[in-house]
C-alpha positions, 0 to 999 in steps of 0.5 A: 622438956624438963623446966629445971634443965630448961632454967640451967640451960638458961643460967648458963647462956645468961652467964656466958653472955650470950643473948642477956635481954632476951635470956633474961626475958626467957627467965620469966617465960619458961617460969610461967609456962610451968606455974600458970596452971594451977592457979588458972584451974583453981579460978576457973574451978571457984567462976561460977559455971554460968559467969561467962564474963569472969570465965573470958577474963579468965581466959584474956588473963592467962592465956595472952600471957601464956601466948606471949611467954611461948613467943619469947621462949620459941624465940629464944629457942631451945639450943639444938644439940650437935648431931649425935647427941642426946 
């Protein structure tokens, strides 16, 4: 999956009308699911190693989220491409 395609792709729905909320839901997800690692590494990498409460808050933080992002992008779900193509 390329996150650009994926945001055109995404655009494109969005202009034709097709499935706006959940499309602009999606918007937000797939930006997530892209950029939420690096600033999770870098808290995970500043928590001290022995921090145990900020490492769970860490987690509850990202990873709910990114949970939740997945749901609305599998949701929306990726256009299959006719039989044949690419």
């Amino acid at each position: 999956m390329n996150g650009a395609n994926e945001l055109h792709r995404l655009s494109e729905a969005c202009r034709q009308g097709r499935s706006g909320g959940l499309t602009t839901a999606a918007h937000p997800a797939v930006v997530w699911l892209l950029v939420s690692w690096w600033p999770q590494d870098n808290f995970y990498r500043l928590a001290a190693k022995h921090a145990w409460e900020r490492r769970a808050a860490l987690v509850y933080a990202f990873n709910v989220p990114l949970m939740v992002a997945a749901a609305v992008y599998v949701t929306r779900g990726p256009e299959r491409s006719p039989a044949g193509g690419p």
